[in-house]
C-alpha positions in Angstrom: 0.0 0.0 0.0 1.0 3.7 -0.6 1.2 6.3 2.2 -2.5 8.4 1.4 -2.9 11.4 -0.8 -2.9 14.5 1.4 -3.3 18.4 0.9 -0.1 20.0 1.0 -1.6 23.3 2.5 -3.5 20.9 5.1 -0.3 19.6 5.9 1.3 22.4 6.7 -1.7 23.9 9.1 -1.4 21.2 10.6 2.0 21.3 11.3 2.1 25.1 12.3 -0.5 24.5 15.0 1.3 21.7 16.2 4.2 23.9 16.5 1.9 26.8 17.8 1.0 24.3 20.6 4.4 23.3 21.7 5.6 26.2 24.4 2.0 25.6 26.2 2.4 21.6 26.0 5.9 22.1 27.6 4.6 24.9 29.9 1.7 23.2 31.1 2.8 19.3 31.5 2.5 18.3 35.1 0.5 21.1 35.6 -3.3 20.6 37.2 -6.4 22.1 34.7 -10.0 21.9 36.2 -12.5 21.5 33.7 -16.4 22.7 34.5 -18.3 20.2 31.9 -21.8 21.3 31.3 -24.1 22.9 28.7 -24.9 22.3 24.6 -20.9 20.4 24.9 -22.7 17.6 26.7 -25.7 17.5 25.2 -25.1 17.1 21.7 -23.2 14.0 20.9 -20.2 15.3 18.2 -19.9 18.3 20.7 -19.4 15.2 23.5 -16.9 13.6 21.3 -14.5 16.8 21.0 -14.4 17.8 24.9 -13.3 14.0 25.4 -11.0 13.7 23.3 -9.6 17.3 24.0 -9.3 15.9 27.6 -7.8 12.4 26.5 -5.1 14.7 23.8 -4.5 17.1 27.8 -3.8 13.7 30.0 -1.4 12.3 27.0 0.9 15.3 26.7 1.0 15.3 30.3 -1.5 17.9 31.5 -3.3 16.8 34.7 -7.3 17.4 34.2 -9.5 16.8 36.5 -13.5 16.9 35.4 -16.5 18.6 37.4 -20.1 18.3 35.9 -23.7 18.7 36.3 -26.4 17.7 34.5 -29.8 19.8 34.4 -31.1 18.9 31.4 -30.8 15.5 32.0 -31.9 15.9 35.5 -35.1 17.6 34.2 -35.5 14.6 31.7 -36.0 12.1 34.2 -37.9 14.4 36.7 -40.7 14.5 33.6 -40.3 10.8 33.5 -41.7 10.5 36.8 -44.1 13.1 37.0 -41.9 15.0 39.6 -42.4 18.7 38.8 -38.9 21.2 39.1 -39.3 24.2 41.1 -37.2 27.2 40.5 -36.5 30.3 43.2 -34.1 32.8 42.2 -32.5 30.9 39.1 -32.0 27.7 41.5 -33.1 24.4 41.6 -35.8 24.2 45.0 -34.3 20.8 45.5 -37.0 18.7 48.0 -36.1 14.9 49.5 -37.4 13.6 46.1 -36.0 15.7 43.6 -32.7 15.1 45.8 -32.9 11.3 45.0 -32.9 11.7 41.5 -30.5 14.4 41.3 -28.0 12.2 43.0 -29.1 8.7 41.0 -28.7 11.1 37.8 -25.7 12.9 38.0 -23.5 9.9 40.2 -25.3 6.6 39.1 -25.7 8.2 35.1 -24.2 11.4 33.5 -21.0 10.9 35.5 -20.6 7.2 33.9 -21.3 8.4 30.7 -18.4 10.8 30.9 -16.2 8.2 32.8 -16.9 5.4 29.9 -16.5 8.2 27.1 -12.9 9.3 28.2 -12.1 5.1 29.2 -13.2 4.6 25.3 -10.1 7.2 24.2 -7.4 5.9 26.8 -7.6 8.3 29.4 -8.3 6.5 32.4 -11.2 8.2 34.2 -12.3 7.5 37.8 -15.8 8.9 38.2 -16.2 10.3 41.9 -18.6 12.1 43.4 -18.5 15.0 46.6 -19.3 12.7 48.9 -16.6 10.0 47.7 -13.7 10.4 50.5 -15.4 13.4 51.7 -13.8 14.9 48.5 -16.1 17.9 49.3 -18.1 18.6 52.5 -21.5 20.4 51.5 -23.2 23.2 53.8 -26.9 24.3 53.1 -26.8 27.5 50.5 -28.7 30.4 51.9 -31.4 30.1 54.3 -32.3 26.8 53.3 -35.6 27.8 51.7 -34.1 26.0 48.5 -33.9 22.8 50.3 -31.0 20.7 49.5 -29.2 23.0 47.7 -25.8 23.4 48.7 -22.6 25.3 49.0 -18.8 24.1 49.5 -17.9 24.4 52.8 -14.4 22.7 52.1 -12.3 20.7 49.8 -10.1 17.9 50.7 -7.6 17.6 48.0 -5.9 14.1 49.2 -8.7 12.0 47.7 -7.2 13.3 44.2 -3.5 13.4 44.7 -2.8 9.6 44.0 -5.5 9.4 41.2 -3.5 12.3 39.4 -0.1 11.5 40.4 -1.0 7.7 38.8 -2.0 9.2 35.7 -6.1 9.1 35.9 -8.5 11.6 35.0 -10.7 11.8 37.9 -15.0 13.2 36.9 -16.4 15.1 39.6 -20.4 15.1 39.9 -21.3 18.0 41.8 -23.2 16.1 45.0 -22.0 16.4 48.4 -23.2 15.2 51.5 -22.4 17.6 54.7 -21.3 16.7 57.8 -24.7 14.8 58.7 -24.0 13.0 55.7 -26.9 14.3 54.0 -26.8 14.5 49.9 -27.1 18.3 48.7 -26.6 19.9 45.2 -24.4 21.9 44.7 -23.7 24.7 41.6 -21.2 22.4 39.5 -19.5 26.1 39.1 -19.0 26.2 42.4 -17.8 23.3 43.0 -15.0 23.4 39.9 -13.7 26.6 41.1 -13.3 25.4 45.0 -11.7 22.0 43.3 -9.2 23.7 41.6 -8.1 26.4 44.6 -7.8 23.5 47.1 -5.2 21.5 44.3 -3.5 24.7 43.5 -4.5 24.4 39.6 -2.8 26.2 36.9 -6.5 26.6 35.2 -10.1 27.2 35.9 -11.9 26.1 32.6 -15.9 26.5 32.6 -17.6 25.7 29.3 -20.3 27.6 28.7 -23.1 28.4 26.1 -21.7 31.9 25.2 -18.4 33.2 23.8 -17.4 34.7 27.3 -17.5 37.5 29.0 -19.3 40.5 26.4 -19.3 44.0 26.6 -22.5 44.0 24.9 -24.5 40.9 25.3 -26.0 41.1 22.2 -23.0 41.3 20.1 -20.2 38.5 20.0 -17.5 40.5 18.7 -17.3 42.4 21.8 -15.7 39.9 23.6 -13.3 40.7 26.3 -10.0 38.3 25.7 -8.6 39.3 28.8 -9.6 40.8 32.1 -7.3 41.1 35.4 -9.2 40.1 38.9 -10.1 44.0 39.3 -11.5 44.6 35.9 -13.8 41.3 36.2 -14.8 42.9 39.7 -15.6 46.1 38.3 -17.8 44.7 35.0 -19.9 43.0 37.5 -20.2 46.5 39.8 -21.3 48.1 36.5 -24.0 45.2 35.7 -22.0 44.6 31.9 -21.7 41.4 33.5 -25.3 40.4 34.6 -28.0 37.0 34.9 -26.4 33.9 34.2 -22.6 35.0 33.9 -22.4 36.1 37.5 -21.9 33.2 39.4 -19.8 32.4 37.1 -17.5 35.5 37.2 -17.8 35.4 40.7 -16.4 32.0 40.3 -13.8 32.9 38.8 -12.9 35.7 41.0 -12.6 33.3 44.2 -10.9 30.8 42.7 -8.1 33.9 41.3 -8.1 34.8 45.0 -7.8 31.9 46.2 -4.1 31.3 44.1 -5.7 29.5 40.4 -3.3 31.4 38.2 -6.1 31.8 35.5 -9.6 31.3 35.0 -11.6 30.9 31.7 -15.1 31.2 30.6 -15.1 29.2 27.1 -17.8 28.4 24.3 -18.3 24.7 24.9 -20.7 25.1 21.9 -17.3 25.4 19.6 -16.0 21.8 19.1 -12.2 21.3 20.4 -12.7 24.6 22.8 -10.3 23.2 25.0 -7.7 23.1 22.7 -8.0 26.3 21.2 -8.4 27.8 25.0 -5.2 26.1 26.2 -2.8 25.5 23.3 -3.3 28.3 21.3 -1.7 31.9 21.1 -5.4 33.9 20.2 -7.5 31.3 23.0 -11.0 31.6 22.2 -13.0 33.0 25.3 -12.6 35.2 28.0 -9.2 34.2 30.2 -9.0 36.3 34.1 -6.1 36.2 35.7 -5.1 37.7 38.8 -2.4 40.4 37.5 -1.4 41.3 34.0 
């Protein structure tokens, strides 16, 4: 057999973003990235395909990811399955005894095996944990507790993760934690991927997200912000630019800068290979804070 025909000009893309790639695959080899997985990336199939294999290409030259998800959609799915009806207060889940079992049965017993067998399929050797697992998080109740079992982290014990990472396995984080009565509560999967990565000292906060990043106009892609020091991010959210849905997850971001994460990104998961082009590339494609310039 002959070697295959190929485009010359394909070629040589290819091997310019390889090249492109190579000071961040040296930089960032050893280094800890936590990944918030959530949104259209895992709920449309092709889009499922690319973050996992952008995680499996991470792991194999030597980047140390470690994987926190939710799972509303698919939570609401099975809620309508058995007649359970959500209730929302203040843009969170009112999460009662019931709606607590199948939040927990969902997003430990399903969504987090789909993501553990997906990565196991390219190689990377996921370990699908939950909160609870090793007290990997201890849960408080959020607010007043008029939301039920909805939780808050109260603290992260990094140990349960060390050996996994240090023995080469991609550990997948469901966002359910028990708290110190060892009651199950839910907790923002935001939340919980920014408190993850302070407590192991990670080089990245990565959330995927349904928009481009942070905007200056919400209306308008193009007026995405690339880059924006602690204060700046601070400041947007002051002057309500950054407003509804993206300020938890600025505010995210924000505690886990303060809390030593040398940067934090809010990324398109809607663009396939995202991760790539966020970490490995000299443009990135969404909004990257970082604590200084």
């Amino acid at each position: 057999m002959g070697r295959p025909t190929h485009n010359p000009m394909d070629d040589a893309l290819r091997v310019s973003v390889l090249s492109e790639a190579l000071p961040y695959i040296q930089r960032f080899a050893g280094r800890r990235i936590v990944v918030k997985y959530g949104g259209a990336a895992m709920a449309h199939a092709e889009l499922q395909t690319a973050v996992f294999r952008d995680l499996a290409l991470l792991r194999s030259v030597g980047v140390q990811p470690v994987v926190v998800h939710g799972g509303g959609p698919e939570i609401n799915h099975w809620l309508k399955r058995l007649e359970i009806a959500p209730k929302f207060r203040e843009g969170l889940r009112v999460t009662d005894a019931d709606t607590m079992d199948i939040v927990e049965m969902v997003l430990v017993g399903r969504v987090n095996k789909q993501i553990v067998n997906g990565l196991n399929r390219l190689g990377a050797k996921a370990v699908g944990l939950s909160g609870s697992d090793g007290s990997l998080v201890e849960a408080r109740t959020w607010g007043d507790g008029s939301h039920g079992m909805v939780g808050d982290v109260a603290k992260v014990n990094p140990d349960v993760l060390e050996p996994l990472l240090e023995r080469g396995y991609v550990p997948v984080i469901s966002s359910v934690a028990a708290n110190p009565e060892g009651v199950a509560h839910n907790i923002n999967a935001d939340t919980v991927a920014g408190e993850v990565a302070a407590a192991l000292e990670a080089e990245k906060l990565i959330l995927l997200t349904d928009t481009p990043g942070i905007l200056r106009d919400r209306e308008d892609p193009a007026s995405l912000y690339r880059q924006l020091k602690l204060s700046d991010a601070r400041q947007l959210i002051e002057d309500g630019i950054v407003a509804g849905g993206m300020t938890p997850k600025t505010e995210c971001c924000i505690r886990a800068l303060a809390q030593g994460v040398s940067a934090a990104h809010i990324v398109d998961g809607r663009v396939p290979h995202a991760l790539l082009l966020e970490v490995f590339t000299d443009a990135g494609i969404g909004t990257m804070v970082v604590g200084r310039s």
